[in-house]
N, C-alpha and C positions, 0 to 999 in steps of 0.2 A: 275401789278395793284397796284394802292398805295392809300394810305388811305383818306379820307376824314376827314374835320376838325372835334374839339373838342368843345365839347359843355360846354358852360358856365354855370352857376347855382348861385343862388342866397343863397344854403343853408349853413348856417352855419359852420366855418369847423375853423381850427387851424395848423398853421404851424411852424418853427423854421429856423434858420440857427442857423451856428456857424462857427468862427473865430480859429484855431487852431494852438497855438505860443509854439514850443516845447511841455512842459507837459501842458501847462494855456491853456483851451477851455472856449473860452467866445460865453455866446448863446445870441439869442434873439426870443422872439415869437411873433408870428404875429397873427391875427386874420382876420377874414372875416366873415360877414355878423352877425356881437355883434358890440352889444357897451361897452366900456370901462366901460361902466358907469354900466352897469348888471354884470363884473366878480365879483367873490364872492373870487377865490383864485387860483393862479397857485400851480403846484403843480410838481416838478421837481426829477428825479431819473437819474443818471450818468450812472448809472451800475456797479459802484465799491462800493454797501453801502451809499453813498452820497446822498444829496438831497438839497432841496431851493426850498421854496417859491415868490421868485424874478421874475419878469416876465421877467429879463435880466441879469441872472447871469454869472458871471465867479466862474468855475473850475478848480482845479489843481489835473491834476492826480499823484498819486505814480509812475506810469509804462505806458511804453507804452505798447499797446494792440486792443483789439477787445472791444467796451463796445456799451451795449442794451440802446439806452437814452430815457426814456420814458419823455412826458410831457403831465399834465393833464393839463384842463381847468376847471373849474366850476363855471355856470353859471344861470343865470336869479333862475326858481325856481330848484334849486340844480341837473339842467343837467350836464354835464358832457362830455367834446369831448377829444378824446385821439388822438396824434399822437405818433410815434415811431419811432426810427431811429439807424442804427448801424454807429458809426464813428469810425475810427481807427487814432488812435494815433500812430504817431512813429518819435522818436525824433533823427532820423539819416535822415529826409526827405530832408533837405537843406547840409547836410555834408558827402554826399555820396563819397567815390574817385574815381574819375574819369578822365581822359585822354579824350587829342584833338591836334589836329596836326593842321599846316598851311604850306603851301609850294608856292615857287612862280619861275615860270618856263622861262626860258632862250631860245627859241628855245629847241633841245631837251635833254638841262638838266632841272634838277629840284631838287631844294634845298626844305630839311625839317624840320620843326622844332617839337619835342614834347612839349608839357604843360600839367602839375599835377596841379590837384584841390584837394586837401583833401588828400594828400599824401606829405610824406617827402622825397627831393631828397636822403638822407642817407637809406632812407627805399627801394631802389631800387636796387634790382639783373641784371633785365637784361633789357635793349630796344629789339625787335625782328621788324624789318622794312621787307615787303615782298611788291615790286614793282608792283607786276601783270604781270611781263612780264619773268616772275624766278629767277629775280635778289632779293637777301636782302642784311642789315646791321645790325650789333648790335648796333649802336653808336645813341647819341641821336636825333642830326640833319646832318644825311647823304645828303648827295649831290648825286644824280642818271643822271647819262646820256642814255635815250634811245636808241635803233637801229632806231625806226620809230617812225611815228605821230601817232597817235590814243588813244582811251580811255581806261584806266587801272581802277581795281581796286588797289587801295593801303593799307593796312591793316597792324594796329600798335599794338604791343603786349606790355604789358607794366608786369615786374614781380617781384611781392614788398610782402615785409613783410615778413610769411608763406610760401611763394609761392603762393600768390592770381596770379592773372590776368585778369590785364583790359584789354580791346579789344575795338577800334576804325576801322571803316573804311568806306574811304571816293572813289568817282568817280572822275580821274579827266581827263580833257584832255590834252594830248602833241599836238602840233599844228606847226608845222614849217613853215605856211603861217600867222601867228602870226602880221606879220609888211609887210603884202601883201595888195595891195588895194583891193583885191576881198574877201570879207569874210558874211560869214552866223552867221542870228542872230533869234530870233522867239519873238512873242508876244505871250499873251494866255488870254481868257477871261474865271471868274470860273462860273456858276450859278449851284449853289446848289452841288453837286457832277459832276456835266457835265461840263466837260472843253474846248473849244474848240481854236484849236494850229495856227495860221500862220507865215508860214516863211516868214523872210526881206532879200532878197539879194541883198547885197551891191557891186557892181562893178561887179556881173555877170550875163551871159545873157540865159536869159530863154532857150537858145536853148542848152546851154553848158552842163544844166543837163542832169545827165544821169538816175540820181533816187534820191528817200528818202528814210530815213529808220529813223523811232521813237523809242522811247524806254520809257516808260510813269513810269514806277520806280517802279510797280504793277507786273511784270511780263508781261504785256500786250505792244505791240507792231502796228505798223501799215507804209503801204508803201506812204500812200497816202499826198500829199504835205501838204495840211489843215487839220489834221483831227480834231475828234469831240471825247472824248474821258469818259468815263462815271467810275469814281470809284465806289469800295464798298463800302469807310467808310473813315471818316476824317484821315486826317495824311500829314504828308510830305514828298512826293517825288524828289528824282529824276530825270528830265525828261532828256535826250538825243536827239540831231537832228543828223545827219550822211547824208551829200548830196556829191553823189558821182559826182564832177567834172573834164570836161575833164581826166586825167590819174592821178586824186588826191582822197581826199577827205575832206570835210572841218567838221568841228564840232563847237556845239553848245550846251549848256549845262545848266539848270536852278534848282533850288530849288524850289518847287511852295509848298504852304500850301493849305490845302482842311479844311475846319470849317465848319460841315453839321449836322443838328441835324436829317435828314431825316430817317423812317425807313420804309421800304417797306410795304406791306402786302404780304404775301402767304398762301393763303388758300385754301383747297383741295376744288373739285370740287363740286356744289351744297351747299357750306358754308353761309349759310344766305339765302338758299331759302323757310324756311317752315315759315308763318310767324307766325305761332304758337306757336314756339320756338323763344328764345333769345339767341346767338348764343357770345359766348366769344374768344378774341385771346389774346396770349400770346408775351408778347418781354420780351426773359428771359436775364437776365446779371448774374454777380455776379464778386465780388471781394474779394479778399483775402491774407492777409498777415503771412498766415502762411508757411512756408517752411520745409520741412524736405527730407535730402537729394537729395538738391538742386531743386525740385518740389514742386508748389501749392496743391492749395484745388482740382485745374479741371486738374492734370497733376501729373501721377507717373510714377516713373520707375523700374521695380522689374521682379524680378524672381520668377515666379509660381510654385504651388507644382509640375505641371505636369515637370518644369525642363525646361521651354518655356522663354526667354528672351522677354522683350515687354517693348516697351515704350507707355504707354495709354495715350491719352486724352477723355477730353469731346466731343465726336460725335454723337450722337443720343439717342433718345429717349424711356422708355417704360413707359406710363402711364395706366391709368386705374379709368377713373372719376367711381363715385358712378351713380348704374343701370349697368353699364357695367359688364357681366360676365368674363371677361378673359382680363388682362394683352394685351395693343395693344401696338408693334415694328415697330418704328418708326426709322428704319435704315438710315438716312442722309448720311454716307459713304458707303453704298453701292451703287456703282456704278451703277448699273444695278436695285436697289430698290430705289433711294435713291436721291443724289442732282443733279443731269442733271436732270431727271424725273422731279423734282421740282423746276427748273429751278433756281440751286442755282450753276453753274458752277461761275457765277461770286462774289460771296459772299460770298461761303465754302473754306476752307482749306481741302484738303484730307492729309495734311501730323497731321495740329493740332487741325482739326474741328473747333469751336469757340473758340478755346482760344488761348492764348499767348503762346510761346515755353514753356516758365517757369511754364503754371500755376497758374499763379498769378489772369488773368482777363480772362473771360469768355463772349462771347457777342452774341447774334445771333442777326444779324441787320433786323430784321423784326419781326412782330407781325403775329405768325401760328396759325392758325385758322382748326383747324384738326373738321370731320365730326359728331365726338362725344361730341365736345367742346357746349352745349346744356343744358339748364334748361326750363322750359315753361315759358311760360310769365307770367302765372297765379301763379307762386310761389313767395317765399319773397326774392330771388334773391340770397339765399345761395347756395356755389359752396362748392363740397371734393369732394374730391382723394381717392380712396384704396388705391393705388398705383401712385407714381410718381418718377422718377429716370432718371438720366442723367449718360449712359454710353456708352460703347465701346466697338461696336460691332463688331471692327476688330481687338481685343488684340488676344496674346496666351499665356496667362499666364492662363487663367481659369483650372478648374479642367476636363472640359471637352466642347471641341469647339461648339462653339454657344447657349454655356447654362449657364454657370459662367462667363457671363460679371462683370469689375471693372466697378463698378458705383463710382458717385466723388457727386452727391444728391441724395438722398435716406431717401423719406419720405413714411412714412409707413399708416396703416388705419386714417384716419380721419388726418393726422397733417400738409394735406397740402389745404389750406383751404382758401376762401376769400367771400366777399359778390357782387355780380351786384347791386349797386342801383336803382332799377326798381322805384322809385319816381322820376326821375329825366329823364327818360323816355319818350321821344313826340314820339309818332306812326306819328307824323303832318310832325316834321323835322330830326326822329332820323331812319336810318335802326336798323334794329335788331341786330346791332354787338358790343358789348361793348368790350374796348382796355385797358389791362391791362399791368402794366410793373412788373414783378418779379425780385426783385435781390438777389441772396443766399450769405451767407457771412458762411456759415459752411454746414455740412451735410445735416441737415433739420434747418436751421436758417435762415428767408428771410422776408422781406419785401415785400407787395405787394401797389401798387399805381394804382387807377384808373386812367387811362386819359381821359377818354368820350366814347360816343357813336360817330360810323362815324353818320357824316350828309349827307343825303339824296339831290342829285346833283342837 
């Protein structure tokens, strides 16, 4: 099921960007539904002590970091509209080191080259080249001659400074019908996350196939000549084609980008049918630049008192809205509790739940709508939590299994909190389900953003 549009509104409100150039963040604010001609005063907070009056200022920070930016407004007879926002600063964004290779293939050699971004060739210990096929090299731009045609991974070690190391690796294909008239190529149309694939064959005859076989870069796979192929979430792939002719096989191989701002709904069953209630879902994100031994804010790795080795992430849920007596476990990895049930085979990770290997970014790409997610309509549209926490319910580091989950958000009585604008509200065009976005940038530090009520089809 997926969501219905956002409702527009006429009320008053205030906004901001900002431009960020190493330490210098230059803002600017925006306004909707004032006139310029009613502000009385901006009123500007960095979150390092700082501030400004300016309705477009530039700041320089001391450090990079995490900072809370608040901006006021005030307006007409001494109202008042607040927005808030966490920006991180970090001034290794553009000078990161990094490694990339290029290689260009002879029949079944293949020559290769490395290239350093942000690294000094003096600062270099060792090349590590690994062909995919068990052949490596140390040396910078090795030459490989394969046994056969087909697709390798190739993966480039790169080992400088300290002993850091960068890691590249690319798909490529060896093809010994290379300068043959008969060869395979594909098209692909995207709309939205759905892609769908056709093969071109050039100089051969439909009858000569013998199969296909795709490889869509997702892990997902399929035999069929055209297929139709539906991602989770923006990114760049990989795709692969592999059509087996007469006693060969030819190959075909593209980059494709996905740019989708799409997010699902899932909402447990009966979610929005009392309409006496006003019924809320959540799309939680969050981002994070903090690291410590090599893990984020939603990713650690550690050894439990019980003596349990675990690498946890972010994978499910226990909340506990206010009226609720008891803590509800919301086990997403649980197989048999959890994402097939909920029909999240195609959207979860069981190895990292919602987030990145590292840690860093957290996302669940839909907006969950659980059965206790509920305020009446006749309130003033305030929403709290007892409890609200994002952990892992398949670690074994706790002090004792299935009771000492690592949470990575963990907000306690009342500090997880937001309002439904029930003014804004048509019973005419609105269903009863207002869409929230949450993004946590620390323990219990988050942002919340209304994005409307669905509209009614």
């Amino acid at each position: 099921m997926w969501g219905g549009g956002i409702s527009n509104n006429n009320q008053p409100s205030i906004d901001f960007t900002y431009n960020i150039n190493d330490l210098e963040v230059s803002f600017k604010a925006y306004l909707k539904g004032i006139n310029e001609s009613d502000i009385k005063e901006y009123l500007w907070e960095f979150g390092d002590g700082a501030s400004s009056t300016a309705k477009s200022p530039t700041h320089t920070y001391n450090q990079a970091g995490l900072y809370d930016v608040i901006l006021k407004v005030v307006y007409d007879n001494n109202k008042i509209l607040t927005n808030e926002k966490h920006i991180i600063i970090d001034t290794m964004q553009d000078n990161q080191p990094s490694i990339d290779f290029t290689y260009n293939s002879n029949n079944l050699e293949v020559s290769f080259k490395a290239y350093l971004k942000g690294i000094d060739e003096l600062e270099i210990k060792e090349y590590l080249w690994e062909f995919g096929d068990g052949a490596s090299s140390a040396e910078k731009a090795p030459t490989h001659t394969y046994n056969q045609a087909g697709l390798y991974d190739v993966i480039l070690k790169v080992i400088y400074d300290n002993n850091k190391i960068l890691t590249n690796e690319k798909h490529i294909i060896v093809d010994t019908m290379q300068d043959n008239q008969s060869s395979i190529d594909f098209i692909y149309n995207i709309n939205d996350l759905e892609v769908s694939f056709t093969v071109d064959l050039k100089g051969i005859n439909e009858s000569d196939i013998k199969g296909y076989w795709w490889e869509f870069g997702d892990g997902a796979s399929s035999a069929e000549k055209s297929p139709t192929h539906t991602y989770n979430k923006s990114g760049t792939y990989n795709v692969w084609l592999i059509v087996d002719y007469n006693d060969s096989q030819l190959y075909a191989a593209k980059e494709i980008t996905i740019d989708s701002n799409s997010i699902r709904n899932l909402f447990a069953n009966g979610f929005g049918n009392n309409q006496n209630l006003m019924y809320y879902a959540l799309h939680i994100k969050g981002k994070s630049n903090i690291q410590a031994d090599k893990t984020g804010l939603f990713a650690q790795k550690s050894v439990g008192l019980n003596g349990k080795y675990s690498e946890d992430y972010a994978r499910d849920l226990v909340i506990q809205p206010k009226g609720i007596t008891q803590p509800i476990q919301i086990p997403f990895s649980n197989e048999n509790a959890g994402y097939k049930q909920l029909g999240l085979s195609d959207v979860y990770s069981v190895d990292y739940g919602w987030t990145d290997k590292d840690g860093l970014l957290l996302d669940m790409p839909f907006y969950f709508g659980y059965s206790n997610f509920t305020i009446s309509k006749n309130s003033n549209g305030f929403v709290s939590f007892i409890s609200f926490a994002v952990v892992d319910m398949t670690s074994q580091s706790g002090l004792m299994d299935g009771y000492d989950y690592p949470d990575f958000i963990r907000c306690n009585d009342g500090m997880f909190k937001f309002d439904i604008p029930m003014n804004e509200y048509n019973a005419n065009i609105h269903k009863n389900i207002a869409l929230f976005t949450v993004e946590f940038t620390n323990t219990c530090s988050y942002t919340v953003n209304f994005d409307g009520f669905i509209e009614k089809e």
